[in-house]
C-alpha positions as CSV (number, residue, x, y, z in Angstrom):
1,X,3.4,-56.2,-8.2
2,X,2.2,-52.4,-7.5
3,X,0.0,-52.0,-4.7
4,X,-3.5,-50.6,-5.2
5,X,-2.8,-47.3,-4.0
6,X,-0.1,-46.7,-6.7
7,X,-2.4,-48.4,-9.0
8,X,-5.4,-45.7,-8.3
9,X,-2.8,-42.5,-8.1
10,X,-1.5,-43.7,-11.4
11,X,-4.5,-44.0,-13.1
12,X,-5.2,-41.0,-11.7
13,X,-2.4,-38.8,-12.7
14,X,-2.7,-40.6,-16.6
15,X,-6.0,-40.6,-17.5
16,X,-6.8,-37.0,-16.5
17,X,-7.5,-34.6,-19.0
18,X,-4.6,-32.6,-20.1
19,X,-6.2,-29.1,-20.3
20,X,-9.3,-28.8,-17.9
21,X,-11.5,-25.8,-17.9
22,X,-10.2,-24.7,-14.2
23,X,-12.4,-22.3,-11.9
24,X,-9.2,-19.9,-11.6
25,X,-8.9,-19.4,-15.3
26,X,-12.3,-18.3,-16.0
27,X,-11.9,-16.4,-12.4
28,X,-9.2,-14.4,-14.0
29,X,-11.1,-14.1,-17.7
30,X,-13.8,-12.6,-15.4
31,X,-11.3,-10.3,-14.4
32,X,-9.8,-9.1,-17.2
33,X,-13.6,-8.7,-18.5
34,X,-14.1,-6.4,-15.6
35,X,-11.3,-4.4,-16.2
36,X,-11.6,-3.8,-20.1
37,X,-15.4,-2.8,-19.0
38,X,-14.3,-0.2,-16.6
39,X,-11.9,1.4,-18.7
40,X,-14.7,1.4,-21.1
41,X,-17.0,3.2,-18.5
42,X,-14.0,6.0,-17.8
43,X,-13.8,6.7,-21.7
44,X,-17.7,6.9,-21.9
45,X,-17.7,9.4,-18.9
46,X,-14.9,11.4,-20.0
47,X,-15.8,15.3,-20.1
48,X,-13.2,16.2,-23.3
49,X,-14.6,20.3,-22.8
50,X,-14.0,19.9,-18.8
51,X,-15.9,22.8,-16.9
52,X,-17.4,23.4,-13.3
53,X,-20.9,21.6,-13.8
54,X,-20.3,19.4,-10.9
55,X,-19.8,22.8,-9.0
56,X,-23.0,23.5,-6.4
57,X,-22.5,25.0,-3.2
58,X,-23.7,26.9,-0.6
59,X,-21.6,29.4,0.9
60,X,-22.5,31.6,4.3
61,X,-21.2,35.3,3.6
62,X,-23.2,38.0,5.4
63,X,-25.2,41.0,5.7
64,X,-26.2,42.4,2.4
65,X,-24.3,45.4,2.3
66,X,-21.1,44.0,3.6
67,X,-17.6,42.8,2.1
68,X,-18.3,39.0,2.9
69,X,-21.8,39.2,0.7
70,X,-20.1,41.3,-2.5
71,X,-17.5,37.9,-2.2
72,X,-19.0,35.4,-2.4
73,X,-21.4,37.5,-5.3
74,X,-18.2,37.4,-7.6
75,X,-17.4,34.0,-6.7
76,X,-21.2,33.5,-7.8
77,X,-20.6,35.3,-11.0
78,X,-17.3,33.5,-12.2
79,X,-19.0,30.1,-11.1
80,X,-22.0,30.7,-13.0
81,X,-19.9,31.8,-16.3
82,X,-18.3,28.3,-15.6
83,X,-21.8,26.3,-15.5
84,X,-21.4,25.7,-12.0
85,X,-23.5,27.5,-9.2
86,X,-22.6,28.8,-5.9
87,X,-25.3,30.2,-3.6
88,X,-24.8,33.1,-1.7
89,X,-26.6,32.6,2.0
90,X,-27.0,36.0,3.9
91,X,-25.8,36.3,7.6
92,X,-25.1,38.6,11.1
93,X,-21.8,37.1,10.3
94,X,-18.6,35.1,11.4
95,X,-20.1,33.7,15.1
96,X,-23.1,32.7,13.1
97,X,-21.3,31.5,10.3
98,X,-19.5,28.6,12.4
99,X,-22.8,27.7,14.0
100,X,-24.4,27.4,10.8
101,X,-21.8,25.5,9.2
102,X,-21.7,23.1,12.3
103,X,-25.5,23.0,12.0
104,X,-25.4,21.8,8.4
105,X,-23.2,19.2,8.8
106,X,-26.2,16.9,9.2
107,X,-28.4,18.0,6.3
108,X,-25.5,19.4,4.0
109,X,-27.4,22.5,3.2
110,X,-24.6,24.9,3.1
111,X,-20.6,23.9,2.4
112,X,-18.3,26.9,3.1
113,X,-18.3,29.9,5.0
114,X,-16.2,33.4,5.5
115,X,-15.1,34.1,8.6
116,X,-12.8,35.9,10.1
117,X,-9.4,34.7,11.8
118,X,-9.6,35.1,15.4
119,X,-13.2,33.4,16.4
120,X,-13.1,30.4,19.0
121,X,-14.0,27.0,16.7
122,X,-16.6,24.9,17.8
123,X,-15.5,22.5,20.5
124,X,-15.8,18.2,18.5
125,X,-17.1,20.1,15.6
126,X,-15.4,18.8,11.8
127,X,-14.7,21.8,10.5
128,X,-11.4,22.4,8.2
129,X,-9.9,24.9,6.5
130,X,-10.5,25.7,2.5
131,X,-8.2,28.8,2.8
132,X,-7.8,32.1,3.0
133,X,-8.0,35.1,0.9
134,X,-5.2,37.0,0.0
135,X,-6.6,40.7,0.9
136,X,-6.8,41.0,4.8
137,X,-9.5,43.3,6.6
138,X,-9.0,45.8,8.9
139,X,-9.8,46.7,12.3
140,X,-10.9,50.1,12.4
141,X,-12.4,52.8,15.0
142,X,-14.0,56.2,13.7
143,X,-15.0,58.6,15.5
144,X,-16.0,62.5,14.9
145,X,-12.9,63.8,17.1
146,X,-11.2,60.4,16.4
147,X,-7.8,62.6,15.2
148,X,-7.1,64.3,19.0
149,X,-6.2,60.5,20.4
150,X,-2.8,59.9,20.0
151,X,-2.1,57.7,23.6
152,X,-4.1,55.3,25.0
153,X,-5.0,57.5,28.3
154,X,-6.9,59.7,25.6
155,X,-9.4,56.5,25.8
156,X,-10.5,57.0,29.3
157,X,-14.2,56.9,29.8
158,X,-15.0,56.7,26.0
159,X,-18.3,55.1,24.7
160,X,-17.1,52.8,22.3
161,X,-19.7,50.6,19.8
162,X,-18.5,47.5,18.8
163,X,-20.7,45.8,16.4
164,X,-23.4,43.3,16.6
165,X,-24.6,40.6,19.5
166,X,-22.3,38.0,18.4
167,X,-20.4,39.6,15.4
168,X,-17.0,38.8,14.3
169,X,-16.4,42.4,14.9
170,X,-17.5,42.2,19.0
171,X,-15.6,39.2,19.5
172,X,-12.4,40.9,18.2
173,X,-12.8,44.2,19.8
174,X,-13.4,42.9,23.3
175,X,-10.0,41.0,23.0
176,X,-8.3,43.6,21.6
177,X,-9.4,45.7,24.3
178,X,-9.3,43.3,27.0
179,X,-5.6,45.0,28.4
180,X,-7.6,48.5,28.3
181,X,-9.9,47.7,31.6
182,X,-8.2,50.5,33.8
183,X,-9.5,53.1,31.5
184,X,-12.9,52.3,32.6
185,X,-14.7,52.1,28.5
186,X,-18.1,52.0,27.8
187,X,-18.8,48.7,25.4
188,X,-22.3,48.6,23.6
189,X,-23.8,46.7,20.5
190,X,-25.2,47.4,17.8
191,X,-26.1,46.9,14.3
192,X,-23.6,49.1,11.9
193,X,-26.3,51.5,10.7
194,X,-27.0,52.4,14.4
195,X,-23.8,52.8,14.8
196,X,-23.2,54.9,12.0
197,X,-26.0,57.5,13.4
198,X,-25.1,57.2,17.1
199,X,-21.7,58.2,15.9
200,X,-23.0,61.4,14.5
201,X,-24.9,62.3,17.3
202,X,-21.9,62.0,19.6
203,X,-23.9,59.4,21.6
204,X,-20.9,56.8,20.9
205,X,-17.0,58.6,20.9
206,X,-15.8,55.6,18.6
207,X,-17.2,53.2,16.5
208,X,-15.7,49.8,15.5
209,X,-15.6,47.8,12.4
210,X,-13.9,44.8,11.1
211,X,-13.9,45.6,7.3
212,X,-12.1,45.8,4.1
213,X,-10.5,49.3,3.8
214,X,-11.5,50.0,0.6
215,X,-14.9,48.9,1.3
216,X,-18.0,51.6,0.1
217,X,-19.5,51.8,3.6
218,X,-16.2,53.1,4.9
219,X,-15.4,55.1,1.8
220,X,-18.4,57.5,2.6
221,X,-18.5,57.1,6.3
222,X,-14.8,59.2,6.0
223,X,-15.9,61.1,2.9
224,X,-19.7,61.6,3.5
225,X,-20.1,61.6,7.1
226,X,-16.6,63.3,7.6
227,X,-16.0,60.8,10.5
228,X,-12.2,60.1,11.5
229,X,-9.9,57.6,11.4
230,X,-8.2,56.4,15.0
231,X,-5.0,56.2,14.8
232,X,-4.6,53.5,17.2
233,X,-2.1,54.0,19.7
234,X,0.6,51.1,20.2
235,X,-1.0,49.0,17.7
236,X,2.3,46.1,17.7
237,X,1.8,46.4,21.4
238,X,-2.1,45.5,20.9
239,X,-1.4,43.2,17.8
240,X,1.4,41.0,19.5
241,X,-1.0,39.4,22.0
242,X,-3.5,38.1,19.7
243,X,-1.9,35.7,17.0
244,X,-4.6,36.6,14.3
245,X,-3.6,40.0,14.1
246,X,-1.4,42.3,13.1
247,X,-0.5,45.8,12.3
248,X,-1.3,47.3,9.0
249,X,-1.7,50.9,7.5
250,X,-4.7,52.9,5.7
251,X,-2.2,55.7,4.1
252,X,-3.2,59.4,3.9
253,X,-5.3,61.2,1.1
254,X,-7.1,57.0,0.1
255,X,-10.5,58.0,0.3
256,X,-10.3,61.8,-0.7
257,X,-6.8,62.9,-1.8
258,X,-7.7,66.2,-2.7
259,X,-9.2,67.2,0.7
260,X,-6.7,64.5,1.9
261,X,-9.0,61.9,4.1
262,X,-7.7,60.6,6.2
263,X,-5.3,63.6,6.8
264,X,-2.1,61.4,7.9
265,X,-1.3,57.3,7.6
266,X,-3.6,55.8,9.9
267,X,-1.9,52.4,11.9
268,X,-5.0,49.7,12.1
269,X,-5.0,46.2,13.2
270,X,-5.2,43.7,10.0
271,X,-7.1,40.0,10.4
272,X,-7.4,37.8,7.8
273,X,-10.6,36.5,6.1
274,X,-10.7,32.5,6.2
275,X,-13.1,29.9,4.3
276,X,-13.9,27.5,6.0
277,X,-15.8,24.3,5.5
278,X,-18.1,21.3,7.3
279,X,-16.7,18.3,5.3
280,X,-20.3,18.0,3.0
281,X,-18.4,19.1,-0.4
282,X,-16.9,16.2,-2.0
283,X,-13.0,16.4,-3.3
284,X,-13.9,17.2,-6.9
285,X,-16.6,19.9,-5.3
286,X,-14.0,21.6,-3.3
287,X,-11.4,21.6,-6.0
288,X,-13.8,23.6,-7.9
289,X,-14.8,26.1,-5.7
290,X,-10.8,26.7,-5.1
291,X,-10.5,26.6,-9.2
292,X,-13.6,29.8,-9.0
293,X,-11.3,31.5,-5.7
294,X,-8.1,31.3,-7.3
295,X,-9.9,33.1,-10.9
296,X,-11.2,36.1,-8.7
297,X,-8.2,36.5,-6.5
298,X,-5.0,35.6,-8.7
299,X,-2.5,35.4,-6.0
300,X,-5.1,33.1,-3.7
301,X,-2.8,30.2,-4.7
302,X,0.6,31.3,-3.7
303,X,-0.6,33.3,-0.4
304,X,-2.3,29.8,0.6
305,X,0.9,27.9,-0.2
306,X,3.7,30.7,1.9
307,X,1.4,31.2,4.4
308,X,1.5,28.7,7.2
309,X,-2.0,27.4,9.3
310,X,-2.0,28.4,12.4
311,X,-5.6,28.7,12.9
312,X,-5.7,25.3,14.7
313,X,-8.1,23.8,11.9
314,X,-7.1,21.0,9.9
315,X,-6.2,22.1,6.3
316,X,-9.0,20.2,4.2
317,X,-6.8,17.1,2.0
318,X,-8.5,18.4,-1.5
319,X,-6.7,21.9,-0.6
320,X,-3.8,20.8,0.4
321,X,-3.6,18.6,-2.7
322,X,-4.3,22.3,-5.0
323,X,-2.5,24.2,-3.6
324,X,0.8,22.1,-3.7
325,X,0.0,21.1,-7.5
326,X,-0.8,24.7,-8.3
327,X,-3.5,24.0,-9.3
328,X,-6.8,21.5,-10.3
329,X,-6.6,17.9,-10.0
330,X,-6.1,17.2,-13.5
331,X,-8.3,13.8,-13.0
332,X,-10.7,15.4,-11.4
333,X,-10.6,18.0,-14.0
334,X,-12.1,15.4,-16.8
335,X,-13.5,12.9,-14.4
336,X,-14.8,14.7,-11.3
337,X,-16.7,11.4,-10.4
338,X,-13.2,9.3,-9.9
339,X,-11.7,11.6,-7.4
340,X,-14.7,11.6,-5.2
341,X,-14.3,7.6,-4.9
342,X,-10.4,8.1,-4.2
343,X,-8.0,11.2,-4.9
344,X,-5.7,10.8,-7.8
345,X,-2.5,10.1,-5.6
346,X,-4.4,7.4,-3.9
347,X,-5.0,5.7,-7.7
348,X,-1.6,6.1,-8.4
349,X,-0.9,4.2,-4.7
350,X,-3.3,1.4,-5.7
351,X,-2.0,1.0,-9.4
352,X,1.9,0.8,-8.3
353,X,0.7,-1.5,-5.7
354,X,-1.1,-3.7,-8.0
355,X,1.7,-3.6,-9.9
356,X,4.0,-4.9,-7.5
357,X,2.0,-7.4,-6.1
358,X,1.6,-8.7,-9.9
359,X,5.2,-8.8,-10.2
360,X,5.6,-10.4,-6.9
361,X,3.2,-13.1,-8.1
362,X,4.9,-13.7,-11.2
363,X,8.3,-13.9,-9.6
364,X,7.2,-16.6,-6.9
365,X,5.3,-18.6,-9.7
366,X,8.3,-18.7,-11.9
367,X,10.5,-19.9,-8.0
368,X,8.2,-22.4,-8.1
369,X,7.6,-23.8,-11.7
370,X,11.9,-23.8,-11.1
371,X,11.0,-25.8,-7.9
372,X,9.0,-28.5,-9.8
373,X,11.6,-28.7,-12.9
374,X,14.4,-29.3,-10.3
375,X,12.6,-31.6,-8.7
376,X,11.9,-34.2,-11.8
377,X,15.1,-33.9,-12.8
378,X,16.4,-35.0,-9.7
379,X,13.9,-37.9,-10.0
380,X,15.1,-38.5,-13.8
381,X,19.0,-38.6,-12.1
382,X,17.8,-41.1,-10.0
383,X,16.7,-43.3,-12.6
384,X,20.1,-43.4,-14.3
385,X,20.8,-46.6,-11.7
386,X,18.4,-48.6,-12.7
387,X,18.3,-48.1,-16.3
388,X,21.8,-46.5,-17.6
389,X,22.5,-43.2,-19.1
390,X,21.5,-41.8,-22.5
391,X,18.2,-44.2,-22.3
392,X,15.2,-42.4,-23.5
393,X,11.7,-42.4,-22.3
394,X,10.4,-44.9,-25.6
395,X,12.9,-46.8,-24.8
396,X,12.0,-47.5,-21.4
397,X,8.1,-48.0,-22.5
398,X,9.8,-51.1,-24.8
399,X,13.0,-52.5,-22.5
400,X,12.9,-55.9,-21.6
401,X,13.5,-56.3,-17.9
402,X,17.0,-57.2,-17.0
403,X,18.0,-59.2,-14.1
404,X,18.7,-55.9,-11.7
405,X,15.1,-55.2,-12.3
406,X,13.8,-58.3,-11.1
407,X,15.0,-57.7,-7.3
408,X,13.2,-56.4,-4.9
409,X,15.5,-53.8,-4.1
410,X,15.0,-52.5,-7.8
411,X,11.3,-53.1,-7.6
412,X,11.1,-50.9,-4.2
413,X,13.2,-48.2,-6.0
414,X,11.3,-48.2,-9.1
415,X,7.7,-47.9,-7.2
416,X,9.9,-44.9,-4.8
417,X,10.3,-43.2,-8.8
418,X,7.1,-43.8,-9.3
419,X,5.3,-42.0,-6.1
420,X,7.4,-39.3,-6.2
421,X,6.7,-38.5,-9.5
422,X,3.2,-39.2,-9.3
423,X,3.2,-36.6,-5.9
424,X,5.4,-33.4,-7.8
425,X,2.4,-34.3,-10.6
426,X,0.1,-33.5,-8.3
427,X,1.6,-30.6,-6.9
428,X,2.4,-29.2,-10.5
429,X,-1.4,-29.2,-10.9
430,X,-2.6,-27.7,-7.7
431,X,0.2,-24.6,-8.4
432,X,-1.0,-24.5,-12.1
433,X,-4.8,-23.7,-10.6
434,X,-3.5,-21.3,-8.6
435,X,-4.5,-17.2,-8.3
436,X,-0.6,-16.6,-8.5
437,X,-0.4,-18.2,-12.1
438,X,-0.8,-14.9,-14.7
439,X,-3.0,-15.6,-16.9
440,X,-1.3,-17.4,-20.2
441,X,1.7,-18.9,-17.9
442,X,-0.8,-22.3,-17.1
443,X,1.1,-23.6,-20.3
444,X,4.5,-24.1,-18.2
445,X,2.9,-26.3,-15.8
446,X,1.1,-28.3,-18.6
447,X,4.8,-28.9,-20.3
448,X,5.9,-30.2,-16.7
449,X,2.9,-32.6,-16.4
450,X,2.9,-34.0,-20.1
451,X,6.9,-34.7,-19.5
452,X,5.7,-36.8,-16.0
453,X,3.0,-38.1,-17.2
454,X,5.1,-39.6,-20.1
455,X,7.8,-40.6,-17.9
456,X,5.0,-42.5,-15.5
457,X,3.3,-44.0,-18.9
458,X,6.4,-45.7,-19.4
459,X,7.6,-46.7,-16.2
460,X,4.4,-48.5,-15.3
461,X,4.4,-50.5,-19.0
462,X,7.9,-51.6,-17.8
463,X,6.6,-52.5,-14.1
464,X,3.8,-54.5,-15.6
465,X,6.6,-56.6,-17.3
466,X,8.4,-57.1,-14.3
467,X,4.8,-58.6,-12.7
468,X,4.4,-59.9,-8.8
């Protein structure tokens, strides 16, 4: 006779439901719910006329009447014709451009900044670089007898202004100048209209400037105030010790060629222009600010992507990611919002990896719905000794007991049947609730439990009829 234990698995195993409402399933019907209702969300949110709305900055230029401020007023001026809004903050300049932008950081009050290549970064500050633009600046000296120095002896004793306390322009200047010390030079500071007059007064010999050549404030200090143009003396020799600079040329006759000013090709030192910024603009925010850079200056692009960073800054990921693609984030373009949360190649990451974990999960489920079909027919094989081949399942459910049956070697081999199959039933049903099943696939572990439980149905009428 069966024990109680096979008595109480076997009712067990054949009087459960068939098709229970398992946690897992509605787990995954959550899922799916979740998924159509966020890619109902993107379509709701999609911008089909894409523009720069999502575009408000803050970006640190500087004085008024300089290069740096007339920038950032065009970047203004494109952003603005793009519904977006960039705010041009006045400043002394590049030194306190960096302070300000470190400064910021907590608050978020301004993004970007222009400063020129060549200034010392904050020491644990987060800064990065957006870029820089294509159009270097020069280094220039002018002078009123600026033309009669053609070696750098002709420098000896000079009074030379060099710019605001704490300009971009001093900083550069003192390093540039920094082999010079035998020639004894007088440094001073002082703000550029100062400088301007002092000039004329022949109270400073030369005056310094870092600014764009074509710039109005140099145009008529050559033209209007007929000052001159230093040729600097052994400019590569000058240029190859700082690795910011280099040599570049203001030709004759470009600010007056009909009195020809300046009156030969003038060598000057050339340092780039950088924008830098604190890490407070999100992705699809900086992408859009490089979208209104690359408008105004239409080679920004390609400059940014020949020219290597050797500022020592970290080039920030949302540039990088522009300026390799040419161009816009085309997510970001009509979905600004889904970038911010994770950049487009990072989507495309997660989606291929959900994609091969699903098809990992599918391949193990189908190994092991293969593991629990081999496994009953092995246990079906087994029962060709007690009952012959070709019998069928019905026919076991009706088969009178033969004399084989009724030892208790073919008893313990029919209860061994029995366990075994009640056991791989039970493990077909714990796999079948199981997060590796995709959804729809539960049917394959139903098949292999209605085919046990039939088998067991039968074999426990026919061990009934063999009795104690």
């Amino acid at each position: 006779m069966m024990t109680p234990r096979l008595k109480e698995r076997l009712q067990r195993v054949l009087g459960r439901p068939q098709r229970p409402i398992a946690r897992p399933t509605a787990l995954k019907l959550a899922m799916l719910g979740g998924v159509l209702l966020l890619l109902g969300l993107l379509a709701c949110f999609v911008d089909r006329s894409p523009n720069l709305a999502h575009l408000r900055v803050s970006v640190l230029s500087a004085s008024e009447r300089g290069n740096y401020y007339a920038i950032v007023n065009a970047l203004a001026a494109e952003a603005k014709q793009q519904k977006g809004r960039i705010t041009n903050v006045a400043s002394a300049g590049s030194v306190e451009n960096l302070a300000r932008l470190v400064a910021g950081r907590t608050a978020c009050d301004v993004h970007f900044a222009l400063v020129q290549d060549g200034i010392p970064w904050p020491t644990g500050s987060s800064l990065e670089l957006i870029g820089r633009l294509s159009k270097a600046e020069s280094l220039v000296f002018l002078g009123r007898d600026a033309d009669r120095i053609k070696e750098l002896p002709d420098l000896r004793g000079m009074r030379i202004g060099i710019g605001p306390i704490g300009s971009g322009t001093e900083h550069v200047v003192r390093q540039v100048l920094a082999p010079l010390v035998a020639l004894d030079l007088t440094l001073s500071t002082q703000r550029l209209d100062e400088q301007f007059v002092q000039l004329e007064r022949g109270e400073l010999d030369l005056g310094a400037m870092v600014i764009d050549e074509d710039a109005q404030r140099l145009v008529e200090a050559v033209r209007d105030r007929q000052l001159q143009l230093l040729n600097l003396p052994h400019a590569d020799a000058l240029a190859r010790r700082l690795p910011f600079a280099r040599v570049g040329w203001i030709r004759a006759g470009q600010y007056d060629p009909v009195r020809l000013l300046p009156g030969e090709d003038k060598h000057v030192l050339q340092i780039d222009t950088l924008i830098i910024g604190n890490r407070c603009a999100r992705w699809s925010v900086t992408q859009a600010f490089l979208t209104v850079l690359a408008t105004v200056v239409p080679d920004f692009v390609r400059h940014n992507r020949d020219t290597p960073n050797r500022t020592g800054l970290p080039l920030a990921s949302a540039a990088r990611s522009y300026f390799n693609s040419e161009g816009p984030d085309i997510v970001g373009l009509y979905m600004p919002w889904v970038v911010d949360l994770m950049p487009t190649a990072r989507w495309i990451q997660l989606i291929v990896g959900v994609t091969l974990l699903n098809n990992a999960m599918a391949a193990w489920h189908q190994f092991r719905l293969w593991r629990i079909d081999a496994k009953r027919v092995r246990i079906e094989s087994a029962m060709l000794h007690l009952f012959g081949p070709g019998v069928t399942v019905g026919e076991i459910a009706e088969m009178p007991p033969r004399d084989q049956h009724h030892t208790s070697e073919g008893r313990a081999q029919l209860d061994t049947i029995m366990e075994q199959l009640i056991a791989l039933s039970e493990r077909c049903r714990r796999q079948s609730l199981s997060m590796l099943v995709p959804m729809g696939q539960e049917m394959a572990y139903r098949y292999q439990e209605a085919l046990m439980a039939d088998l067991l149905y039968a074999l426990r009428a026919f061990r009934e009829r063999l009795g104690p």
